[in-house]
N, C-alpha and C positions, 0 to 999 in steps of 0.2 A: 413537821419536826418529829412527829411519832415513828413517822418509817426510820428516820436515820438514827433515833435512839434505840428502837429494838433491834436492831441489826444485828450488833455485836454480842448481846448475851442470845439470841437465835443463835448464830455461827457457832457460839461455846455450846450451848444446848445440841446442838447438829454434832459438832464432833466427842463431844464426852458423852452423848447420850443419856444423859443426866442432867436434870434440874440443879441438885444437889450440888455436884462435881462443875458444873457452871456459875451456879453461885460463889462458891471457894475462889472458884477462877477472877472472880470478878470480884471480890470483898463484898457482896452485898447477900440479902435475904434471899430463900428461893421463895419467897413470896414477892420479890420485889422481880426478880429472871421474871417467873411464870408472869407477871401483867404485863411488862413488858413485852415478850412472843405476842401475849394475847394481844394487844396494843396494834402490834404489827399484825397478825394476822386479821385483822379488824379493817385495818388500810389499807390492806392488797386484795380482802373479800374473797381471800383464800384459804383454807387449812393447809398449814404447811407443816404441823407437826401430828403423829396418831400417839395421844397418851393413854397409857393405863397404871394401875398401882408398883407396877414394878417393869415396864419398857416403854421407851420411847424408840419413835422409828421416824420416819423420814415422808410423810406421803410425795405423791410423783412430784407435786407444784412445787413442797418442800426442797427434794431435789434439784428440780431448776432455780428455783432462787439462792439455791444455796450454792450450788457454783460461779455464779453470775457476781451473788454478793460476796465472796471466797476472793476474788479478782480485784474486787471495789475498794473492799476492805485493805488490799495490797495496796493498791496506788494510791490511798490515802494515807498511809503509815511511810508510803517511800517518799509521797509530799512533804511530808511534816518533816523526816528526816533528810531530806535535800533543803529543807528551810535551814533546818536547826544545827544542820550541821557544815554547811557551803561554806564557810571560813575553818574549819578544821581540816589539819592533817589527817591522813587514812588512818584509820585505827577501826580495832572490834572484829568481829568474825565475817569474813570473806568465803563464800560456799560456793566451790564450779564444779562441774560437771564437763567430764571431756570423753571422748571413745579412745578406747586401748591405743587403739593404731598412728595417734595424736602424740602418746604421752612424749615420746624421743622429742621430741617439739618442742613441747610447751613446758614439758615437765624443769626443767631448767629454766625458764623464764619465770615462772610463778618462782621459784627459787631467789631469783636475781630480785623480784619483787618484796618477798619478805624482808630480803634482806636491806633494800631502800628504805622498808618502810616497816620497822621493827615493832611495831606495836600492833600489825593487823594480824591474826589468826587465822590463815588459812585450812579449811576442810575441803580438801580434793578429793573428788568420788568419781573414781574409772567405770565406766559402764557403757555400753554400746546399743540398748536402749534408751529410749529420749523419755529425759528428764522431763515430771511435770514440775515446773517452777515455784506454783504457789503452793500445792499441798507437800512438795518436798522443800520446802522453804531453800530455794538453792537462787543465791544471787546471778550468777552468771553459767550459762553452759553453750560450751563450745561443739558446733555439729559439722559435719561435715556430708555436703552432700546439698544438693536444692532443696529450697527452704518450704514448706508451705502457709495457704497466707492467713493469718495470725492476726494477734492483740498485739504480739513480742516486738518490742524494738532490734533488731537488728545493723550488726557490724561487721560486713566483709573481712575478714582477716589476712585471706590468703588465696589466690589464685595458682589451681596445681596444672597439674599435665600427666600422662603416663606416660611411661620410660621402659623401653624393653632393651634388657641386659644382658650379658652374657659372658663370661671368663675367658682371659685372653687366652688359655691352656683350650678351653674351647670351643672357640674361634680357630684356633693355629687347627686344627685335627677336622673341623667339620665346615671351616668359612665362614664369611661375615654376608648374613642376609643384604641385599640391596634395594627389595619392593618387598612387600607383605606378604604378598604371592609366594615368594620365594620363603614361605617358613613350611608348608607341606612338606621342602625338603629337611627339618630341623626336630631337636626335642623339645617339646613346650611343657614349662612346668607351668601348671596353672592353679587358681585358686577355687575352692570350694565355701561357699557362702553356708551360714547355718540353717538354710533350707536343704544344701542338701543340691543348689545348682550350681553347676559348674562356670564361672564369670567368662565369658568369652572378651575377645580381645579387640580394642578399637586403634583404629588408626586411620589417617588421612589418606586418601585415597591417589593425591598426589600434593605435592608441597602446597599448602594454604588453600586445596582442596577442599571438596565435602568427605566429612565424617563415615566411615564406614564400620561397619564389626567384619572381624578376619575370621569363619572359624578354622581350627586346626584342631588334630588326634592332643589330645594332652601324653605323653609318655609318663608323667608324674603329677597324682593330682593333690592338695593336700586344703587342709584347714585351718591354716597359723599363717598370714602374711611374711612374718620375718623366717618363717621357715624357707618360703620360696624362696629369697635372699643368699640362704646356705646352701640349700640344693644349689644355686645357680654357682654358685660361688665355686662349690666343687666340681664342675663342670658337669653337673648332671644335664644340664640346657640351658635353655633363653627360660627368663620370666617378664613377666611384664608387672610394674608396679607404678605407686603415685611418687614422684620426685622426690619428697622431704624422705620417704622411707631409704631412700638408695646413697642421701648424701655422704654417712660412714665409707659406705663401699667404694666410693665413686674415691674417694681421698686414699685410700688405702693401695688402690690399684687393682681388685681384686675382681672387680666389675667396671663392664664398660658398657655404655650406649650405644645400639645398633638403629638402625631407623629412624634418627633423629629428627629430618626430613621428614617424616609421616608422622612425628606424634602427636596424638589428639590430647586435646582440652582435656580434663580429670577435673571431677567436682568442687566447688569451691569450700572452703570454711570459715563460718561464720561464728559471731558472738552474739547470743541470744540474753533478754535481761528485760524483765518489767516496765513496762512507761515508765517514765518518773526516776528508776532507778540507776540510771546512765547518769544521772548529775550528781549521786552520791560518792561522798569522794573516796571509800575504797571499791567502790564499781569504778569509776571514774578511772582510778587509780592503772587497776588490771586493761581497760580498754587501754586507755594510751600507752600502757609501755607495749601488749600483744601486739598493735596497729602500728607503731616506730618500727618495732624492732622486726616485726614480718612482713613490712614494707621494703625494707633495706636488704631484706635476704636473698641473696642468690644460691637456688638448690642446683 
């Protein structure tokens, strides 16, 4: 019983770096924190904390058990509220995490969702770095991209493809590719990743083929997705993009699909979310309307 009572004033001690400031945290004595650590560290026969009259620091074992127990700590707080709450409507602060390139997407569904469900609080945090979940307290975050393998429960959202497009003004003046091959003869606007390398281009090598990359001379290269979209749009050339980004253009007229016959597979997107926290009902809530409503879509 000692290990799972000092856990949590350890975890306050670990993040305020303070006895003091742990104790507050928790309404009790910092004499009652400090025996408690000591308690624990007593039972794992490890020092996990280095004190002295004015710092506390973290020794290495500290560290490892303090991520481990950071996690533990989570799934027993998303238990208690998947208990306590599994007959409630959604309600309380809702935190996702999505990449830029998403938000056209989603950004309107989380929309449609507050507005279902009026009492939940949504904090959306755009960013194309991945989200750590428990030290950014973030309920759900949506990635796009293959997943690696994990604690996270994960939920397929969406299955994409790329799409290479082009202006019928630019089409009519320079032709409509017919094999991959034939883009040597074209201007490829291409994308620039923030490394700094240039994304070369995939395609099927013949209808329901194997997977190939095409390269070609880029005549325009840039660093902003929707930028490609304008270029293309103006007929500066072909781009190649993922589905959901080209739907506006595709309605408008303004861009069309060339190659459609060769395009390959494009990364999936997923819903990423705590064990335990997928039963809580405003997680609960955000899965199943994203999973209906991007099941149903055709890009």
């Amino acid at each position: 019983m000692d290990l799972f009572t000092g856990v949590l004033p350890f975890l306050h001690v670990a993040e305020e770096r303070s006895f003091r400031k742990a104790a507050e945290r928790l309404g009790v004595s910092v004499a009652a924190v400090s025996k408690a650590v000591r308690r624990l560290e007593e039972e794992l026969g490890a020092r996990l904390l280095e004190r002295t009259s004015r710092h506390v620091a973290l020794t290495p074992e500290g560290a490892a058990f303090l991520e481990r127990a950071k996690e533990a700590v989570a799934q027993l707080r998303a238990a208690r509220e998947t208990v306590s709450q599994a007959h409630l409507a959604p309600r309380g602060p809702l935190t996702v995490t999505l990449p830029f390139i998403l938000g056209p997407v989603l950004l309107p569904r989380l929309a449609r969702l507050q507005a279902r469900h009026p009492q939940l609080t949504l904090h959306v945090r755009m960013s194309d770095r991945l989200s750590r979940l428990v030290e950014e307290q973030v309920d759900v975050a949506i990635r796009l991209g293959d997943l690696e393998d994990s604690s996270l429960v994960a939920r397929r959202l969406l299955r994409t493809r790329w799409m290479t497009l082009a202006s019928p003004t630019y089409l009519a003046r320079h032709g409509t590719p017919e094999r991959p091959s034939d883009l040597e003869h074209h201007a490829c606007l291409k994308f620039v990743d923030p490394r700094g390398l240039t994304r070369e281009w995939r395609f099927l090598e013949a209808p329901g083929g194997a997977e190939a990359v095409v390269r070609t001379r880029a005549s325009i290269d840039v660093d902003h997705g929707p930028a490609l979209l304008e270029l293309a749009a103006a007929g500066a050339g072909l781009c190649q993009v993922l589905d959901f980004m080209s739907d506006a253009r595709m309605r408008e007229g303004t861009l069309v699909e060339v190659l459609a016959d060769h395009a390959a597979q494009g990364p999936p997107v997923h819903a990423l979310c705590l064990p335990g926290r997928q039963a809580v009902p405003r997680v609960r809530a955000l899965l199943q309307l994203l999973t209906e409503e991007l099941r149903l879509t055709a890009w």
